[in-house]
C-alpha positions as CSV (number, residue, x, y, z in Angstrom):
1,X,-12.9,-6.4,-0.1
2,X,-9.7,-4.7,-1.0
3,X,-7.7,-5.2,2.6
4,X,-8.2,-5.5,5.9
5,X,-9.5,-1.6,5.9
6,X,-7.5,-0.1,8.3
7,X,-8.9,3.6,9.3
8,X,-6.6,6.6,9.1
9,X,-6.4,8.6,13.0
10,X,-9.5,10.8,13.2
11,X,-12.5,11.3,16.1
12,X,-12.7,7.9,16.7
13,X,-14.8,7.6,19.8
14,X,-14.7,5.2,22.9
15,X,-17.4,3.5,24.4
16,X,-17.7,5.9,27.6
17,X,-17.7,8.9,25.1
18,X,-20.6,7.4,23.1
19,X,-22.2,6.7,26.6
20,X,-21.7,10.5,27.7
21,X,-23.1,12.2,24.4
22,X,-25.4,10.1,23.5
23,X,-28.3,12.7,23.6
24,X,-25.9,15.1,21.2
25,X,-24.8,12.4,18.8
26,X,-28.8,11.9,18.3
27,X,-29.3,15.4,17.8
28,X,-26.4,15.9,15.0
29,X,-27.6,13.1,13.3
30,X,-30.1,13.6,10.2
31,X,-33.4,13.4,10.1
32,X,-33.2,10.5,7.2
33,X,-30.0,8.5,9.0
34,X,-32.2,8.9,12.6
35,X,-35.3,7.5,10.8
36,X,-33.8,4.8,8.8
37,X,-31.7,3.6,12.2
38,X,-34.6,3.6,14.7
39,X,-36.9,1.7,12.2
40,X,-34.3,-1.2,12.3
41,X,-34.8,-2.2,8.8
42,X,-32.3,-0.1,6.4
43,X,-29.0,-1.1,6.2
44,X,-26.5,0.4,4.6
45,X,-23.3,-0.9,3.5
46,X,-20.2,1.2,3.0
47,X,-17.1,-0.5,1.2
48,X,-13.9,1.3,0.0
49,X,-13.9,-2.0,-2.4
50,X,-14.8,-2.8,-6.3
51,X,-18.2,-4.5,-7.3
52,X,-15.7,-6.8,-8.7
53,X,-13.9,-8.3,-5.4
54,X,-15.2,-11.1,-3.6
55,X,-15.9,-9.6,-0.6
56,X,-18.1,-6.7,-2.0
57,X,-19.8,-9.6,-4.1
58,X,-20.6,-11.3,-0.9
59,X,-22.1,-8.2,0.4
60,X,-24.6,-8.4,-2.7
61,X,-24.9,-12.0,-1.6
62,X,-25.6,-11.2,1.8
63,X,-28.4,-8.7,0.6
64,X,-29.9,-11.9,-1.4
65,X,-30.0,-14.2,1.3
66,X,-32.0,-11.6,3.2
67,X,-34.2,-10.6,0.5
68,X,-34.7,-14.3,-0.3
69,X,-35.6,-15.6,3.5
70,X,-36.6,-12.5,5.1
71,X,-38.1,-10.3,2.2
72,X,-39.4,-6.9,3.4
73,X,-37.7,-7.4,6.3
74,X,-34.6,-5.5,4.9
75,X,-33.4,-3.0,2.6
76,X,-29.7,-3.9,2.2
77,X,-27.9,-0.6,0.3
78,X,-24.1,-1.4,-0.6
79,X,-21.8,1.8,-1.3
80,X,-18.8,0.5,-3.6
81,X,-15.9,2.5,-3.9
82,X,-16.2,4.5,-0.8
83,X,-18.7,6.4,-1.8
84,X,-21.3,6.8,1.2
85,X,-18.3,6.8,3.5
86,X,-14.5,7.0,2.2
87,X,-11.9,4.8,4.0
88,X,-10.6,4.6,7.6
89,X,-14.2,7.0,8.4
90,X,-16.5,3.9,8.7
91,X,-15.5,3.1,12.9
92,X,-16.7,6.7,13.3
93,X,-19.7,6.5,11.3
94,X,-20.7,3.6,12.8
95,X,-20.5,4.6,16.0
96,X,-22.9,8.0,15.4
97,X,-25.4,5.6,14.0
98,X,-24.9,6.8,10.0
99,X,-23.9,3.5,9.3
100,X,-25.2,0.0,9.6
101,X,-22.5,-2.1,8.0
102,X,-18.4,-1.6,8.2
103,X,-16.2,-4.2,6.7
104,X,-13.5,-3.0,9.3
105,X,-10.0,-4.8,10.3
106,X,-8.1,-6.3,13.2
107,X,-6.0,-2.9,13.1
108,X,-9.1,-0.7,13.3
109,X,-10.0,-2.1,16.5
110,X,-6.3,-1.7,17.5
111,X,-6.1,2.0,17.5
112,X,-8.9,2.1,20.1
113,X,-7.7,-1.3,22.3
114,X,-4.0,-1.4,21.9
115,X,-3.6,-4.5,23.5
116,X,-5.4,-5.7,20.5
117,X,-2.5,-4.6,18.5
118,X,-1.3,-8.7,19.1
119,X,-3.8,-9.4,16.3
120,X,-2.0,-7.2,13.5
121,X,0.9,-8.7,13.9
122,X,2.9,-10.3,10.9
123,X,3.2,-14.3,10.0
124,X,0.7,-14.9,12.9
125,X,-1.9,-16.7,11.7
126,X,-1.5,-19.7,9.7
127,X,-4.4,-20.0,7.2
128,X,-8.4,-19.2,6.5
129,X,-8.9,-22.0,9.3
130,X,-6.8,-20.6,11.7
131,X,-8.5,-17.5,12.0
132,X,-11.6,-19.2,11.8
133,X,-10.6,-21.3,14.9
134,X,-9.6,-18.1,16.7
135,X,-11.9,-15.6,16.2
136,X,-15.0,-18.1,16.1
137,X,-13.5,-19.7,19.3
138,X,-12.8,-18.9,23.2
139,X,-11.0,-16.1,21.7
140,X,-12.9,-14.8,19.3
141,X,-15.9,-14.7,21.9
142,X,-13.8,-12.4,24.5
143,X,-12.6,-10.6,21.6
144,X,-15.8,-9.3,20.5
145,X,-17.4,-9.0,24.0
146,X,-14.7,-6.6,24.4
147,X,-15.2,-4.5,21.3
148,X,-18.8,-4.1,21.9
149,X,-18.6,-2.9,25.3
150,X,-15.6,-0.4,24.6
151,X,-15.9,0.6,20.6
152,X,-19.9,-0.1,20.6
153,X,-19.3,-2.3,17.8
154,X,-21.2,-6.0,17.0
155,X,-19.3,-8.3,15.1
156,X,-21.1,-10.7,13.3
157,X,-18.6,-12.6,11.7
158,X,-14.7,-12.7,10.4
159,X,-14.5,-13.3,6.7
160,X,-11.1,-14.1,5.2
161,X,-9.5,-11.6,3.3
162,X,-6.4,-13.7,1.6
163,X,-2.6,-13.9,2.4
164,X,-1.3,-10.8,1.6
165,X,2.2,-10.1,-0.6
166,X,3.7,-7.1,-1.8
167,X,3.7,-6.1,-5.2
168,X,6.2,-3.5,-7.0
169,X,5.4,-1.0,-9.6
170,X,9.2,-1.9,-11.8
171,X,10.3,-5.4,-11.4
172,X,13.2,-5.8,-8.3
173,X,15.3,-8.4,-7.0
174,X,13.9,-9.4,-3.6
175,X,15.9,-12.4,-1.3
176,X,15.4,-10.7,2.0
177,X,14.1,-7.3,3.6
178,X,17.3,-5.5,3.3
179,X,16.0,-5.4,-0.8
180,X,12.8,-3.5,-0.3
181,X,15.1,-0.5,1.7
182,X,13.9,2.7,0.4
183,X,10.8,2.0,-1.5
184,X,7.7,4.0,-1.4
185,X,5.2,1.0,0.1
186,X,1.4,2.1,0.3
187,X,0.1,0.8,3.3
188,X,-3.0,2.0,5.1
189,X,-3.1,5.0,7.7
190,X,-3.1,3.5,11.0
191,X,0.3,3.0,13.3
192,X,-0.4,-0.6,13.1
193,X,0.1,-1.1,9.1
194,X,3.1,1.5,9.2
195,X,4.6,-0.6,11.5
196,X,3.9,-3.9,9.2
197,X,5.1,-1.7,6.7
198,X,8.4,-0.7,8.1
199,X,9.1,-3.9,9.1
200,X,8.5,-5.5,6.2
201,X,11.3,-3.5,5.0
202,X,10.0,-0.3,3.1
203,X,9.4,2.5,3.5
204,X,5.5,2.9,4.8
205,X,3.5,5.6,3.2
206,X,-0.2,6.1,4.4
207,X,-2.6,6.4,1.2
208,X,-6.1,5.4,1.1
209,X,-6.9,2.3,-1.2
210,X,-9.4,4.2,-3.7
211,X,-5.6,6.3,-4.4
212,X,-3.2,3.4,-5.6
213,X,-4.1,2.8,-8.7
214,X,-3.2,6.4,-9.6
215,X,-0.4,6.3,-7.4
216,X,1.4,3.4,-9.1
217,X,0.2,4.9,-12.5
218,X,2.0,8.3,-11.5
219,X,5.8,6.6,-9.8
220,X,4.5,8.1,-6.4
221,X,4.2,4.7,-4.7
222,X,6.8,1.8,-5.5
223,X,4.6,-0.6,-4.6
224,X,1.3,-1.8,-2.2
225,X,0.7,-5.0,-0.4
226,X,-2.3,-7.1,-0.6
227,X,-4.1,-10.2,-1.1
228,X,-3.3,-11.4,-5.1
229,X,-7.0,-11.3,-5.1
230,X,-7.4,-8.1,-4.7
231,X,-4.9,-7.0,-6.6
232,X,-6.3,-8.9,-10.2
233,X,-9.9,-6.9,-9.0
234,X,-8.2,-3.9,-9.1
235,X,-6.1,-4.4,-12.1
236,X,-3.1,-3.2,-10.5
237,X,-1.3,-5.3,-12.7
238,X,-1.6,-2.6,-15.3
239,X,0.1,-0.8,-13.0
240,X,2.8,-2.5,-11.8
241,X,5.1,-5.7,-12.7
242,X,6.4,-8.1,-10.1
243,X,4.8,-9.7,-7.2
244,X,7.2,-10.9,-4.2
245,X,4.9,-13.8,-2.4
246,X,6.1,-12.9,0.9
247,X,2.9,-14.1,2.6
248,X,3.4,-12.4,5.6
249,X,-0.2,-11.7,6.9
250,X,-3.2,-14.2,6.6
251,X,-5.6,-11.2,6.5
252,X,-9.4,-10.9,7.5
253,X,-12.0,-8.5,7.9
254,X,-15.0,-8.4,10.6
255,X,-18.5,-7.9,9.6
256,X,-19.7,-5.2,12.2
257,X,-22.4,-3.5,12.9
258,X,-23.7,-0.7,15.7
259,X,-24.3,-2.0,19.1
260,X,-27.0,0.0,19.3
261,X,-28.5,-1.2,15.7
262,X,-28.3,-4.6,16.9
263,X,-29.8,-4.3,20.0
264,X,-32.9,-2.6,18.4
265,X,-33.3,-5.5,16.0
266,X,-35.6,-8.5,16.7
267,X,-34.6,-11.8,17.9
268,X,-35.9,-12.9,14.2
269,X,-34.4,-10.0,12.4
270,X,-30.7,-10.8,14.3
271,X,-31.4,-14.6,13.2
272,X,-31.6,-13.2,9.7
273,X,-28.7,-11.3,9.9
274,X,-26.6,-13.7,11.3
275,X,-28.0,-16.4,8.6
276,X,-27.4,-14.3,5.4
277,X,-23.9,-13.4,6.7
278,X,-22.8,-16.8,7.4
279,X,-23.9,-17.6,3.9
280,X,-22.1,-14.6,2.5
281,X,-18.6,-15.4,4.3
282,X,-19.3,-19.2,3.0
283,X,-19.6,-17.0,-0.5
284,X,-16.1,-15.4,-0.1
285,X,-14.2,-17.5,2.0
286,X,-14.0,-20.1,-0.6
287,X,-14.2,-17.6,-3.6
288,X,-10.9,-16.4,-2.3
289,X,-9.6,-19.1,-1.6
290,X,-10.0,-20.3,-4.8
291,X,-9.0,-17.7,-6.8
292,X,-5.6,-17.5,-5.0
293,X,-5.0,-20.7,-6.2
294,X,-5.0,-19.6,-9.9
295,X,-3.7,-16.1,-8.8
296,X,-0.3,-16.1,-9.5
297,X,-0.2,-17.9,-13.3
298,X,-3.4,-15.3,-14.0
299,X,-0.6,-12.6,-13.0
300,X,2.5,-13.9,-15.1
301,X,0.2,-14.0,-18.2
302,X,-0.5,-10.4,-17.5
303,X,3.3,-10.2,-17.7
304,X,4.3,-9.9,-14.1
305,X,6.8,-11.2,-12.5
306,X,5.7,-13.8,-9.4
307,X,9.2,-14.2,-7.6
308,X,9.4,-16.3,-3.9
309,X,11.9,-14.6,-1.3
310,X,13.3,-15.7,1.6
311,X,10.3,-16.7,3.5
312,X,12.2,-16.7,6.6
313,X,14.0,-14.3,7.0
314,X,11.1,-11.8,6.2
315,X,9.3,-13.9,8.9
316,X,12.2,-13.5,11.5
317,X,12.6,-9.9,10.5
318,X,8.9,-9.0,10.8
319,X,7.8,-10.8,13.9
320,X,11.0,-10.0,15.5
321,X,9.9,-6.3,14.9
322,X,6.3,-7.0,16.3
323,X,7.3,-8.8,19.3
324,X,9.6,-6.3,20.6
325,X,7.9,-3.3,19.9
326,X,6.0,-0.8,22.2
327,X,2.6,-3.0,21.3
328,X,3.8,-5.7,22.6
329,X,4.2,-4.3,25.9
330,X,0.3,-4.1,26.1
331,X,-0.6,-7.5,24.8
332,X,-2.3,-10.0,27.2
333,X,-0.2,-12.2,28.7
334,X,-0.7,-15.8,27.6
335,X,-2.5,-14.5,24.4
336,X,0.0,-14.6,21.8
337,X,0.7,-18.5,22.8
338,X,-3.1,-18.9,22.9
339,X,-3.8,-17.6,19.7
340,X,-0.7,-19.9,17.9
341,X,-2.4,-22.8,19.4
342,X,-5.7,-22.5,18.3
C-alpha cells in the first residue's frame, strides 16, 4: 500500500448517525452490495495502491490464505488503483456497507476522534515493533474498542507501512526545515497530513495518491513523502531526483472492516479472517522491511540523489509543532507517555 491512506473531508459518518439511519442507509444501498453484504461471504477490497506494492500483494496473499484454508468460504475481490472506491472515500463506503475491506490510516480515524490525532503525530513511533507493541497491546485494544463503537469500524490488524521520507522532483540542498520553505509537498487531504506537512517544512498541498505521478511529471508538485518502498512501486523515481531520509513517521495502515460485516460473520468465518490476515501482515511486514534495506542504493542507481539531513532538528521542529498544536489539546492525558513506552 502506497501510504497510510488518509481520506480527504467528505460525509464521513459517526457511529450515532449510522445508528439513526440505519433503515435508509439499507434502502440506498444496491441490490447487488445488499446481497453480497448480508450473505457474509463477498469481500471486496478497495486499494488506491499498485498490484506492485507490498501491501496490495498481501492483499492477494490474504485472498490465498483464505481460499487455501477456508475455500468456498470466501470470495476475496481486490480493486487496485482506486478503482471500486477512489482515495480518502473508503471510511464512507465502509460505513454504508459497499465495502468490506479499507486499508485506512491512523489519520482517517483522526478526523472522526480528534483525540486520536496523538497517533499522527511525527517521530513518534520508533520502528515496525513499536507499533506492533502499541496497537497489538493495552493500547491498541482501547483503541479499536473505541473505533468500533464510534466509526463502526473492526480492525483486524495494523500492518506496517515503512518509515516515510520526502522525496523532490529537482535535486535540493536539505540540512534543516528552513530548506524545504516554499515547496509544493503532496500530502494527503486530511488536516492531520497538512499539518505533518507544514511542519515538516513545506508547503502542504492535498492531492490524491493515484495524481502524483502526473503531478511531479508536470512541475505542479515539488515533491511527495512516503515510504522508499512505495516510492520504487510507483516509479516515482522517473519522476523526480533526490530523496532527503528524514524518517519522520514510522507509518502503518489498519486492516478494517464493517462492524456490521463482522458481526454477521461466523465464529469460524472471523477465525479465518483473522488467520489469513495475520499471515498476510507476516507477508508485508517483512517484505517491507526488507526492501527498505536495499531501498536507497536501488534509488541512487536510478540516478537519485539519497541525501541525510539534520535528523534533529526536523525532529524538534516537527514534534514541537505537534505537541503544541490545537490536537494536542484533545489528546488523553497520560497517552502520549504511554504510547513512548510501549
Amino acid at each position: 500500500m502506497t501510504e497510510q491512506r488518509s481520506f480527504r473531508p467528505g460525509r464521513i459518518i459517526s457511529r450515532r448517525a449510522l445508528l439513526a439511519g440505519a433503515a435508509a442507509g439499507v434502502l440506498a444501498t444496491p441490490l447487488l452490495s445488499r446481497t453480497a453484504f448480508a450473505a457474509g461471504k463477498v469481500i471486496r477490497i478497495s486499494t488506491p495502491g499498485s498490484a506492485e506494492e507490498w501491501q496490495s500483494k498481501g492483499l492477494v496473499k490474504f485472498k490465498e490464505a483464505l481460499d487455501r484454508d477456508a475455500p468456498g468460504m470466501f470470495d476475496v475481490q481486490i480493486h487496485f488503483n482506486g478503482t471500486l472506491f477512489g482515495q480518502g472515500t473508503e471510511v464512507e463506503a465502509m460505513q454504508r456497507g459497499n465495502l468490506e475491506v479499507g486499508m485506512i490510516s491512523p489519520q482517517d480515524i483522526a478526523v472522526l476522534i480528534p483525540e486520536y490525532s496523538i497517533f499522527t503525530t511525527g517521530y513518534l513511533m520508533r520502528d515496525a515493533a513499536h507499533l506492533d507493541a502499541v496497537y497489538d497491546g493495552d493500547i491498541g485494544a482501547e483503541y479499536k474498542a473505541r473505533v468500533a463503537k464510534d466509526i463502526g469500524l473492526h480492525i483486524v490488524k495494523s500492518q506496517y507501512l515503512g518509515s516515510r521520507q520526502v522525496m523532490l522532483r529537482e535535486p535540493k540542498d536539505v540540512k534543516t526545515p528552513d530548506d524545504l520553505k516554499g515547496l509544493k509537498l503532496r500530502m494527503p487531504g486530511s488536516e492531520a497530513w497538512q499539518f505533518l506537512g507544514n511542519a515538516l517544512g513545506g508547503n502542504a498541498t492535498p492531492l490524491a495518491f493515484e495524481e502524483i505521478y502526473l503531478a511531479l511529471q508536470t512541475g505542479t508538485i515539488d515533491g511527495l513523502e512516503n515510504p522508499l518502498t512505495d516510492i520504487i512501486s510507483s516509479k516515482f523515481y522517473e519522476v523526480a531526483k533526490q530523496i532527503v531520509l528524514t524518517n519522520h513517521q514510522v507509518s502503518n495502515t489498519f486492516f478494517a472492516m464493517p462492524v456490521a460485516f463482522w458481526d454477521s460473520l461466523t465464529p469460524e468465518e472471523q477465525a479465518a479472517v483473522l488467520a489469513a490476515e495475520i499471515e498476510a501482515k507476516k507477508f508485508n511486514d517483512e517484505n517491507v522491511l526488507a526492501g527498505e534495506k536495499d531501498a536507497a542504493a536501488f534509488l541512487e542507481s536510478k540516478g537519485v540523489t539519497v541525501s541525510t539531513p539534520d535528523v534533529d532538528a526536523f525532529r524538534a521542529k516537527v514534534l514541537g509543532a505537534f505537541e503544541n498544536s490545537d490536537f494536542a489539546k484533545s489528546w488523553p492525558a497520560g497517552l502520549l507517555d504511554r504510547i513512548k513506552a510501549a
